[in-house]
N, CA, C and O atoms as CSV, one atom per row, in Angstrom:
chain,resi,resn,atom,element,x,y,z
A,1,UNK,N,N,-1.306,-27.722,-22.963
A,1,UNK,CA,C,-2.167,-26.926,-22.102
A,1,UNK,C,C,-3.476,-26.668,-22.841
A,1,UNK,O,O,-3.743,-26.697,-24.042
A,2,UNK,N,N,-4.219,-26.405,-21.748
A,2,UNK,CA,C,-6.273,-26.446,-22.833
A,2,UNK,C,C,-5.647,-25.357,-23.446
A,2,UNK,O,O,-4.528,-24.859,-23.332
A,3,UNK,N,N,-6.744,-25.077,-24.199
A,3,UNK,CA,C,-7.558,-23.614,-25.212
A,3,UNK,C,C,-7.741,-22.716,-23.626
A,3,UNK,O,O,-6.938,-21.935,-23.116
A,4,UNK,N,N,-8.511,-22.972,-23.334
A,4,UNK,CA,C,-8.776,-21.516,-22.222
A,4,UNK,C,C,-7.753,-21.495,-21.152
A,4,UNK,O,O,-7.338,-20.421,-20.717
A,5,UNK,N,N,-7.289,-22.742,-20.668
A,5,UNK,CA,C,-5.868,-22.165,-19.720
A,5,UNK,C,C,-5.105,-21.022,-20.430
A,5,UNK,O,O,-5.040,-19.830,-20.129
A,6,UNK,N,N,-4.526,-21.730,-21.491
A,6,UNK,CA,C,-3.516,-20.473,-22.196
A,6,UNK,C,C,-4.644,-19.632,-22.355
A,6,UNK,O,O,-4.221,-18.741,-21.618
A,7,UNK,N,N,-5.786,-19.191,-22.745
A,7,UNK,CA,C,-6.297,-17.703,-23.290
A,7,UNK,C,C,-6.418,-17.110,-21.775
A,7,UNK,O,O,-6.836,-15.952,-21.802
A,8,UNK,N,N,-6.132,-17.659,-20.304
A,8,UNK,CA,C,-6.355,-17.451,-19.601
A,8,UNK,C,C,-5.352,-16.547,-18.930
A,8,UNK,O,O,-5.470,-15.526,-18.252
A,9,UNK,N,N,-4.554,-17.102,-19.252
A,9,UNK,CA,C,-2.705,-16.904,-18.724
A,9,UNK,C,C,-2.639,-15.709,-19.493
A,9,UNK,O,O,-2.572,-14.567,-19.037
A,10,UNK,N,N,-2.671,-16.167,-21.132
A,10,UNK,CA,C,-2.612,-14.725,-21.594
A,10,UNK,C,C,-3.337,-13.393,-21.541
A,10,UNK,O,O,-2.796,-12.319,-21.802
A,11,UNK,N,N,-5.055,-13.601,-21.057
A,11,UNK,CA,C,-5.177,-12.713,-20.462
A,11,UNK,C,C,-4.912,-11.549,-19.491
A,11,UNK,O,O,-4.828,-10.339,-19.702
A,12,UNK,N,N,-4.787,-12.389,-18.182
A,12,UNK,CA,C,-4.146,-11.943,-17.057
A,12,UNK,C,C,-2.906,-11.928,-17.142
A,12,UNK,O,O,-2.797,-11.332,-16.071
A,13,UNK,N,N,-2.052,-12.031,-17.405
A,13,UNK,CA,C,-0.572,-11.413,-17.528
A,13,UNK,C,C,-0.333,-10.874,-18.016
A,13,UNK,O,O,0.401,-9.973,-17.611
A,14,UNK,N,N,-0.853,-10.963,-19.686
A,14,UNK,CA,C,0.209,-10.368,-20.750
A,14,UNK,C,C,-1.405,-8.527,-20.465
A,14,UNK,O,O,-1.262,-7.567,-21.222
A,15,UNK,N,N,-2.230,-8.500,-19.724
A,15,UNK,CA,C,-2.936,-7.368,-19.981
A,15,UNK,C,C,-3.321,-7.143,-18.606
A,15,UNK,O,O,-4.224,-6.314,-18.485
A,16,UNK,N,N,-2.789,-7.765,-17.308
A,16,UNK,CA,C,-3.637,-7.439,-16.210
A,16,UNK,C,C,-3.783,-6.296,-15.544
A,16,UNK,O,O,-4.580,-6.139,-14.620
A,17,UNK,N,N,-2.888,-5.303,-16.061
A,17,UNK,CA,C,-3.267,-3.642,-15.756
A,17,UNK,C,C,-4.717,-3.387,-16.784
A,17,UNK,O,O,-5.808,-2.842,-16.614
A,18,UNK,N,N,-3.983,-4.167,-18.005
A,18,UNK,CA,C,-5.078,-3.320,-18.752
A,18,UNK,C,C,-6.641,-3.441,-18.536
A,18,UNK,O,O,-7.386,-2.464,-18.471
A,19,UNK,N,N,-7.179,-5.197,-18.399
A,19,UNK,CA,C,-8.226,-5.606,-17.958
A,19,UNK,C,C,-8.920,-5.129,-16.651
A,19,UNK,O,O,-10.130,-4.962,-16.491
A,20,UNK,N,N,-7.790,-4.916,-15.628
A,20,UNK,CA,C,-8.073,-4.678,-14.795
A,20,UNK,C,C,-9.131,-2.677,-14.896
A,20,UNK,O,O,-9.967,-2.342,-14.058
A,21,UNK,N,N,-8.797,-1.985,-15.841
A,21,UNK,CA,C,-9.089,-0.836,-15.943
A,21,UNK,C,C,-11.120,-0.986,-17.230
A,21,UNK,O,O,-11.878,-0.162,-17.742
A,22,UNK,N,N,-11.067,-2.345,-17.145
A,22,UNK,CA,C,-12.298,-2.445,-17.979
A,22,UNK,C,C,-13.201,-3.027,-16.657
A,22,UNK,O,O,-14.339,-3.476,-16.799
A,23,UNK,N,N,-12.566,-2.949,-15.475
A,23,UNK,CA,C,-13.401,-3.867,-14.532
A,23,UNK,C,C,-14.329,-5.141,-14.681
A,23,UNK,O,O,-15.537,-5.191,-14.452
A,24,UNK,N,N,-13.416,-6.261,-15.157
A,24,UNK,CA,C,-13.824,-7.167,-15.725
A,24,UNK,C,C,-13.636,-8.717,-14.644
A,24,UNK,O,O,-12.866,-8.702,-13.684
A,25,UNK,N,N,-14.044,-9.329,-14.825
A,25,UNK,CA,C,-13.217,-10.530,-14.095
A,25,UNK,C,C,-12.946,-11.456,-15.303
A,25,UNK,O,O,-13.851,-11.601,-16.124
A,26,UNK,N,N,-11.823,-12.064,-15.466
A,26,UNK,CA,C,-10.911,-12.369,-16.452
A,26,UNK,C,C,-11.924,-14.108,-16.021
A,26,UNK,O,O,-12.854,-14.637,-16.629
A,27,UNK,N,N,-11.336,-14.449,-15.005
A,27,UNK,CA,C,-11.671,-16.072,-14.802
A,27,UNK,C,C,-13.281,-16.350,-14.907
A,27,UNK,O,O,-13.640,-17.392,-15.455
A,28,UNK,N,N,-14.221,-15.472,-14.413
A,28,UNK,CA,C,-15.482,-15.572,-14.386
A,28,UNK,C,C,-15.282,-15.525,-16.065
A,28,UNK,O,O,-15.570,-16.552,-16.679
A,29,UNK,N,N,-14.840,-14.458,-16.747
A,29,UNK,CA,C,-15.351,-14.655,-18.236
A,29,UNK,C,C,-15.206,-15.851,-19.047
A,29,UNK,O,O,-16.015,-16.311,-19.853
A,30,UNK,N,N,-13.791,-16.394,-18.641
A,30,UNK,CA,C,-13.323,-17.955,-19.454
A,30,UNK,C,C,-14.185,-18.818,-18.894
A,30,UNK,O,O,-14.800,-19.512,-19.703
A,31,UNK,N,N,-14.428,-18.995,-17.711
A,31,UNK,CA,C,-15.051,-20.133,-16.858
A,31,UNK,C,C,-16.588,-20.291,-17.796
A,31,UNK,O,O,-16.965,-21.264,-18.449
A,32,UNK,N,N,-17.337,-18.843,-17.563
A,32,UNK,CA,C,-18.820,-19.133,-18.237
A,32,UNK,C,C,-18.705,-18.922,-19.557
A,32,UNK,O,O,-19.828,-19.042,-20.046
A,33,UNK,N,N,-17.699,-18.600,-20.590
A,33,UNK,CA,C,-18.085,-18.141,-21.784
A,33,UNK,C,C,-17.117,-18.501,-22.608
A,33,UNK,O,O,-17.276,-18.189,-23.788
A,34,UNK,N,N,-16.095,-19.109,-22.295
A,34,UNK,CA,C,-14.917,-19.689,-22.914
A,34,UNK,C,C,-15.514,-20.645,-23.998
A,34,UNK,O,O,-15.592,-20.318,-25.183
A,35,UNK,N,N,-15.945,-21.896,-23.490
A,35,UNK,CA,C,-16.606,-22.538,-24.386
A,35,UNK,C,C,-17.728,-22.269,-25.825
A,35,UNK,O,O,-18.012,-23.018,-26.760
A,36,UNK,N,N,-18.103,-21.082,-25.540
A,36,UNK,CA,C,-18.462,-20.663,-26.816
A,36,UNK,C,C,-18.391,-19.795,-27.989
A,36,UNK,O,O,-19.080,-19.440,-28.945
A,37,UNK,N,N,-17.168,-19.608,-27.440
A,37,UNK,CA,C,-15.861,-18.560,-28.444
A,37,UNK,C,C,-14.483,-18.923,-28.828
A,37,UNK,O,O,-13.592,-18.250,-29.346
A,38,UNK,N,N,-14.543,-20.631,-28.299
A,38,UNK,CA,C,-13.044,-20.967,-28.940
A,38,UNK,C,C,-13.087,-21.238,-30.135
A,38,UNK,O,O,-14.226,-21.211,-30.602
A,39,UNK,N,N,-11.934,-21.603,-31.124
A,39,UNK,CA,C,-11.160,-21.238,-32.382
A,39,UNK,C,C,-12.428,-22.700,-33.188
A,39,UNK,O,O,-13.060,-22.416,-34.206
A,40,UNK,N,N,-12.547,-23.814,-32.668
A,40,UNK,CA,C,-13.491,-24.403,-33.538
A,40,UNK,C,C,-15.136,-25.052,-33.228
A,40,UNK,O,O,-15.780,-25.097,-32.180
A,41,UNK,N,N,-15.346,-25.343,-34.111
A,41,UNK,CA,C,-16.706,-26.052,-33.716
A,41,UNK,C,C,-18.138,-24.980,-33.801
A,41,UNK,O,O,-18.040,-23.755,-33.731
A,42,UNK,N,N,-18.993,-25.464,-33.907
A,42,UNK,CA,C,-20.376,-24.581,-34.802
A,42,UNK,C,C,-20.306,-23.690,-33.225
A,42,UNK,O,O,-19.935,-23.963,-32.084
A,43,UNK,N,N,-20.906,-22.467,-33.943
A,43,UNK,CA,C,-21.578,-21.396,-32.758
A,43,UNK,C,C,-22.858,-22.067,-32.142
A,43,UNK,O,O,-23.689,-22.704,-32.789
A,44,UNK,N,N,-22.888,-21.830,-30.809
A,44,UNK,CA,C,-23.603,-22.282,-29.762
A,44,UNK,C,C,-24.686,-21.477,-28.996
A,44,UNK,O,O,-24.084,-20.936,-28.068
A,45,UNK,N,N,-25.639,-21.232,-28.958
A,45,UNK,CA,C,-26.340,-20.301,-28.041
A,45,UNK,C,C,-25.897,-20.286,-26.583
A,45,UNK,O,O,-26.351,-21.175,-25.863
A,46,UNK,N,N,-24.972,-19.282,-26.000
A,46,UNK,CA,C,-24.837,-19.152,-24.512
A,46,UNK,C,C,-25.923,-19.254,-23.913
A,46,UNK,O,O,-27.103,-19.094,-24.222
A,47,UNK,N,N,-24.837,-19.823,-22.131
A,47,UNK,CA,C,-25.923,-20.551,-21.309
A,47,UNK,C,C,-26.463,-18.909,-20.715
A,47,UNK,O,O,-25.936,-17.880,-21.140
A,48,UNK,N,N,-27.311,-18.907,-19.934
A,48,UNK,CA,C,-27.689,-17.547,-19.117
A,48,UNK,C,C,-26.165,-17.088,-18.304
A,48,UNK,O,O,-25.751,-15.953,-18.542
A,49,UNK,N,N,-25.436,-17.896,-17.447
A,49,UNK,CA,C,-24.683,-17.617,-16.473
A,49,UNK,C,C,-23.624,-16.405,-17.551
A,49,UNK,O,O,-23.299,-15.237,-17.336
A,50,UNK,N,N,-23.269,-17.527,-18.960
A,50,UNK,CA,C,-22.480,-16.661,-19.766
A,50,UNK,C,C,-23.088,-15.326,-20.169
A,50,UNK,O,O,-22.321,-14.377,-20.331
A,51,UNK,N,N,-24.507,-15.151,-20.362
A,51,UNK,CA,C,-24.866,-13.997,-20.750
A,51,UNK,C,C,-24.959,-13.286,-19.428
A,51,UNK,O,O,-24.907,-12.057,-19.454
A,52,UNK,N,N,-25.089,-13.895,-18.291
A,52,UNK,CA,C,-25.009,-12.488,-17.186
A,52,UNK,C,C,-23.556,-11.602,-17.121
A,52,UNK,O,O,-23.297,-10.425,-16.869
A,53,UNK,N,N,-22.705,-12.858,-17.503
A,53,UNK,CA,C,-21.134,-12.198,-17.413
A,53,UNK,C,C,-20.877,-11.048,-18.425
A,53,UNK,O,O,-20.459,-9.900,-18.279
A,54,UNK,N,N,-21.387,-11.968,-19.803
A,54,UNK,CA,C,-20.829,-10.634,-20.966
A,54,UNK,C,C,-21.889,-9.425,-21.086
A,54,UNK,O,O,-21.653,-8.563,-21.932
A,55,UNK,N,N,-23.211,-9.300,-20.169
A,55,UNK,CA,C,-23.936,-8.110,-20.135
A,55,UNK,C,C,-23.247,-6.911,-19.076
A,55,UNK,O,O,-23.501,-5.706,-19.060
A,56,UNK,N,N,-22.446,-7.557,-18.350
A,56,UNK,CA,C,-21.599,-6.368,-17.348
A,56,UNK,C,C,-20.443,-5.910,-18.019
A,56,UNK,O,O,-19.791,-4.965,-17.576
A,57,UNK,N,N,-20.135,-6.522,-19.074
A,57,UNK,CA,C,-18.374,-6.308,-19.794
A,57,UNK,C,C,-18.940,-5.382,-20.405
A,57,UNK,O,O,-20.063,-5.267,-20.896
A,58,UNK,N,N,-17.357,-4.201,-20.277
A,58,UNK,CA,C,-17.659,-2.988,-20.803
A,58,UNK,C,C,-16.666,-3.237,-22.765
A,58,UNK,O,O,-15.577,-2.692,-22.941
A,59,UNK,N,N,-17.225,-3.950,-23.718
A,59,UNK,CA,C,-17.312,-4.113,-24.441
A,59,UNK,C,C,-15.692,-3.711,-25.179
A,59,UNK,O,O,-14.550,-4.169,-25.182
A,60,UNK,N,N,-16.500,-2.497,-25.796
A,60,UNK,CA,C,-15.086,-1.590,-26.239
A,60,UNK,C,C,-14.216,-1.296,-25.382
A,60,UNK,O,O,-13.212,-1.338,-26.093
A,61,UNK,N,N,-13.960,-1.103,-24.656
A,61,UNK,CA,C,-12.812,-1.456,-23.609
A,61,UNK,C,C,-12.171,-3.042,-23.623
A,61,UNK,O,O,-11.289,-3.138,-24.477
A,62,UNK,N,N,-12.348,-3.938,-23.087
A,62,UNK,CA,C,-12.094,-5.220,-23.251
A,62,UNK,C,C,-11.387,-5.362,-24.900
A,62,UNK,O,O,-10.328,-5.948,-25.128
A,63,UNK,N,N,-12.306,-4.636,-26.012
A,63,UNK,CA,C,-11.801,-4.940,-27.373
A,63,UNK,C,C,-10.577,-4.769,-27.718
A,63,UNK,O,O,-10.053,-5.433,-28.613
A,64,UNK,N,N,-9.602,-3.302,-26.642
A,64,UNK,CA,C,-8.668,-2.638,-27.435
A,64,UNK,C,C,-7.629,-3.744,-26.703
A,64,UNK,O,O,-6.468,-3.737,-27.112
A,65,UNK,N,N,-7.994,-4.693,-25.639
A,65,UNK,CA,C,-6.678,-5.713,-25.146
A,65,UNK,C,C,-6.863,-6.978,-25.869
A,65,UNK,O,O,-6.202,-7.987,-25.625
A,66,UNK,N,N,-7.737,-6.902,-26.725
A,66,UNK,CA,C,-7.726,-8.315,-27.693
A,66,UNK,C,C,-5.885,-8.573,-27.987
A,66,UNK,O,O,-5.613,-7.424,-28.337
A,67,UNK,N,N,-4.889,-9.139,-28.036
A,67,UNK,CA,C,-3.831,-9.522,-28.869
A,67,UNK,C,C,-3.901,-10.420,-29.736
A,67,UNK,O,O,-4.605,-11.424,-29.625
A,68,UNK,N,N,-3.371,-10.224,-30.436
A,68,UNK,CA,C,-2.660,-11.776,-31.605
A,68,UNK,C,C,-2.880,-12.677,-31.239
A,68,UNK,O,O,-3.528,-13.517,-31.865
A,69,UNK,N,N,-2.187,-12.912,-29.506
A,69,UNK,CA,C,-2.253,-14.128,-29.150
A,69,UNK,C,C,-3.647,-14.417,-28.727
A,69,UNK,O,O,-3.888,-15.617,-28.860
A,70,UNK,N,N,-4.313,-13.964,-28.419
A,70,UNK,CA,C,-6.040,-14.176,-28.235
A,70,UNK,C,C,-6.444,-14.581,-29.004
A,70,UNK,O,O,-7.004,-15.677,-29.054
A,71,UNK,N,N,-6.249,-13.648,-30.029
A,71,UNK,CA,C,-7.055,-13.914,-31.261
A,71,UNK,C,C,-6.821,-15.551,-31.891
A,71,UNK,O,O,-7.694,-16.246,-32.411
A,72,UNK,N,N,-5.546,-15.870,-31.694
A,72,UNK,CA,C,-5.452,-17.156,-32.058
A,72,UNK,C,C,-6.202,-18.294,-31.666
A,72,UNK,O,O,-6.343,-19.366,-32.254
A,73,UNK,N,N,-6.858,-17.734,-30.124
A,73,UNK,CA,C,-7.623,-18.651,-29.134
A,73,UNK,C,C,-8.959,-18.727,-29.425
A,73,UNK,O,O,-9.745,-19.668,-29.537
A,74,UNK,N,N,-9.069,-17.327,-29.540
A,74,UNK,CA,C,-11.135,-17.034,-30.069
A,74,UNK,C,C,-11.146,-16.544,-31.410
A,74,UNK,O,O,-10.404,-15.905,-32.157
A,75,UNK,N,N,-12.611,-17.251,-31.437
A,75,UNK,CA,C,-13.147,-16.931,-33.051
A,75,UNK,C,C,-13.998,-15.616,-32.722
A,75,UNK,O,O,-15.111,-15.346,-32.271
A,76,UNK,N,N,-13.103,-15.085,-33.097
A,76,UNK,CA,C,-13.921,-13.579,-33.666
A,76,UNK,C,C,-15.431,-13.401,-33.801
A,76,UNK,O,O,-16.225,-12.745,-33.128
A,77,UNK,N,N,-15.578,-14.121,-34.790
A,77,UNK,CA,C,-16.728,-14.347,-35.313
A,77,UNK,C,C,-17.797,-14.646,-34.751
A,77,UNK,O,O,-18.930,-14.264,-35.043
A,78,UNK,N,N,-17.116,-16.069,-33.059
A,78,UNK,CA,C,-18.410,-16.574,-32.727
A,78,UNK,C,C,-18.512,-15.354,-31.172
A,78,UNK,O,O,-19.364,-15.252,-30.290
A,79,UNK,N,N,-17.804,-14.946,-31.313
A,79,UNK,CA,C,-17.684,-13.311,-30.003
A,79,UNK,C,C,-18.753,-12.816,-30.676
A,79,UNK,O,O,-19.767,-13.274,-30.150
A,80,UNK,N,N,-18.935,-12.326,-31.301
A,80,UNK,CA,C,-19.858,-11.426,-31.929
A,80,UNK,C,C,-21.175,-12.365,-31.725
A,80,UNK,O,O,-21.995,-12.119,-30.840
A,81,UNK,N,N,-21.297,-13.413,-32.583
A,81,UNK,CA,C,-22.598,-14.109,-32.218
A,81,UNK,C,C,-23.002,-14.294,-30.698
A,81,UNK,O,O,-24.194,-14.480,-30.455
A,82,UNK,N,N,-22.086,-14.255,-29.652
A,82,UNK,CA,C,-22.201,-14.732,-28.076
A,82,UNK,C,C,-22.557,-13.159,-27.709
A,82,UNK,O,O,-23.262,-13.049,-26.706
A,83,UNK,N,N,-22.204,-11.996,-28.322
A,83,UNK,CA,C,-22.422,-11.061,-27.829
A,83,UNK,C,C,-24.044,-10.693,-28.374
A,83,UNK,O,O,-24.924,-10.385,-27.570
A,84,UNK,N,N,-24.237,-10.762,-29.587
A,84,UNK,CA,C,-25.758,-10.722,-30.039
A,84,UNK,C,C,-26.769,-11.748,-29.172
A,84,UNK,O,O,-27.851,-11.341,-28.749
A,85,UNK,N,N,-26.330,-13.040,-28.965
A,85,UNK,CA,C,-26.842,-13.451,-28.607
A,85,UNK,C,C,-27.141,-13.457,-27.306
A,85,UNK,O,O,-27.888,-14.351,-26.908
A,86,UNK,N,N,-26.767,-12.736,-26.615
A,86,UNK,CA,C,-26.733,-11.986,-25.095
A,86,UNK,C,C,-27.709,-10.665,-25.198
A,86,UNK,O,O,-27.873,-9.978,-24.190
A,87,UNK,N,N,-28.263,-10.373,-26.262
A,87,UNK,CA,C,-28.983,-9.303,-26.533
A,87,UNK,C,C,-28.247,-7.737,-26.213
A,87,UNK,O,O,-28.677,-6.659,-25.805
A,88,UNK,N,N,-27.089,-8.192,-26.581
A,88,UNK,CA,C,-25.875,-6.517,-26.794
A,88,UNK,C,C,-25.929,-6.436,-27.726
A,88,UNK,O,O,-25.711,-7.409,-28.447
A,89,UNK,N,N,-26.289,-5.077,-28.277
A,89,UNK,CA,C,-25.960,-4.339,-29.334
A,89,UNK,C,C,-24.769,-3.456,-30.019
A,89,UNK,O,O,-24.469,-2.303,-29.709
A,90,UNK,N,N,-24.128,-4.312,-31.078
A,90,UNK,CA,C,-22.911,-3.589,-31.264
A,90,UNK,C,C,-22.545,-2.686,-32.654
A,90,UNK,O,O,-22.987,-3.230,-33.666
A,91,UNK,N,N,-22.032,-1.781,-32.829
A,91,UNK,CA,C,-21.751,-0.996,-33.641
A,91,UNK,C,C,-21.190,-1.627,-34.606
A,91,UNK,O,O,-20.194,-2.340,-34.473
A,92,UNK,N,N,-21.944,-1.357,-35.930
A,92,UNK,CA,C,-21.029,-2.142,-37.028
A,92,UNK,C,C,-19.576,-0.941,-37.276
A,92,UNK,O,O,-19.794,0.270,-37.264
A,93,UNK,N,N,-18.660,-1.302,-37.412
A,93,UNK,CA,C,-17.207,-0.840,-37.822
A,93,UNK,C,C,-16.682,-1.255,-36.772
A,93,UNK,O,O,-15.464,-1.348,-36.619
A,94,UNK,N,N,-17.359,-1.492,-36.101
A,94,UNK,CA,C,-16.210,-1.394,-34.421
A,94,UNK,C,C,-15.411,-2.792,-34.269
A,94,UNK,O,O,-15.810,-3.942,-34.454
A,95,UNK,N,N,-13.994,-2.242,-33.820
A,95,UNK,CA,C,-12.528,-2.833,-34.109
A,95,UNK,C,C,-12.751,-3.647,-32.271
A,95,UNK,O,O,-12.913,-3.034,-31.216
A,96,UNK,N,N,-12.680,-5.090,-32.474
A,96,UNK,CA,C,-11.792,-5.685,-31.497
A,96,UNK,C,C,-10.527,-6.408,-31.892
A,96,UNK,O,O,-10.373,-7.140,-32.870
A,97,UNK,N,N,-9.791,-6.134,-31.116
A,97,UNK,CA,C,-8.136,-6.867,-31.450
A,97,UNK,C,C,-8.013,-6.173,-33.081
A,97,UNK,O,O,-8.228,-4.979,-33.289
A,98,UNK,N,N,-7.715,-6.941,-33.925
A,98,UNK,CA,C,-7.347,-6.778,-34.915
A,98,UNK,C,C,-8.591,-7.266,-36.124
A,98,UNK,O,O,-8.470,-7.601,-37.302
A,99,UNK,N,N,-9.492,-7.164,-35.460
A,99,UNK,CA,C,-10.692,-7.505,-36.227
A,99,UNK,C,C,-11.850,-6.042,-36.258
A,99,UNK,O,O,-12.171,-5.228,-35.392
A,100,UNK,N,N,-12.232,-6.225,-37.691
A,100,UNK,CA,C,-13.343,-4.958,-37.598
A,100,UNK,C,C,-14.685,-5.929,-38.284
A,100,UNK,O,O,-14.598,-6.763,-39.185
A,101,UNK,N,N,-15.841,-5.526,-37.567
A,101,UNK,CA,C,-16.784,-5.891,-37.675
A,101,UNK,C,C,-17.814,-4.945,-38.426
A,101,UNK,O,O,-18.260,-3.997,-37.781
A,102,UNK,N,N,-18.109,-5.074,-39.364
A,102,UNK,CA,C,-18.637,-4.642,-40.692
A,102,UNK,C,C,-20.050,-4.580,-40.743
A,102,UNK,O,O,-20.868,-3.669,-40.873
A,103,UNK,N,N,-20.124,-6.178,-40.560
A,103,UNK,CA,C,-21.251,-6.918,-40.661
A,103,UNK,C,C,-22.717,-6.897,-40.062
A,103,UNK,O,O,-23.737,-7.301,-40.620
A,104,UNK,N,N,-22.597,-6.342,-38.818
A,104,UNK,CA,C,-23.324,-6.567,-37.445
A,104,UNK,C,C,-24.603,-5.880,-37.858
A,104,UNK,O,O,-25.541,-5.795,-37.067
């Protein structure tokens, strides 16, 4: 199965109360932004469509349903760059999934 089917599945199932309470759309997010947060390959400047999606996501919310199993799917790392590079500003310490961001 792809990279984003499964981060997809595991989204919506294993959290769909929870997502559902960040008012998010799960498929709009994989569809435009999947591709530049999976596990390899250089960070990418998102297209606009992806930055219209991740400028409505309510950030820290979305962060606290990160799981394990996500995390296995996305690079941490290039989330953060897709989110800067969307011109969001994020708090350095601040914890998604099991990741704290220091750096920012």
């Amino acid at each position: 199965m792809a990279w984003w089917l499964r981060l997809a599945v595991l989204m919506m199932v294993g959290s769909h109360w929870a997502w559902g309470q960040c008012e998010t759309s799960i498929p709009q997010l994989i569809s435009q932004c999947g591709q530049y947060v999976e596990g390899s390959g250089p960070e990418t400047t998102p297209s606009k469509a992806c930055c219209d999606v991740i400028t409505s996501l309510d950030i820290p919310c979305m962060c606290k349903y990160v799981t394990p199993d996500v995390e296995k799917l996305v690079n941490m790392e290039k989330v953060v760059f897709v989110a800067k590079s969307c011109g969001l500003t994020l708090q350095p310490g601040m914890k998604c999934g099991s990741t704290y961001f220091t750096y920012l």
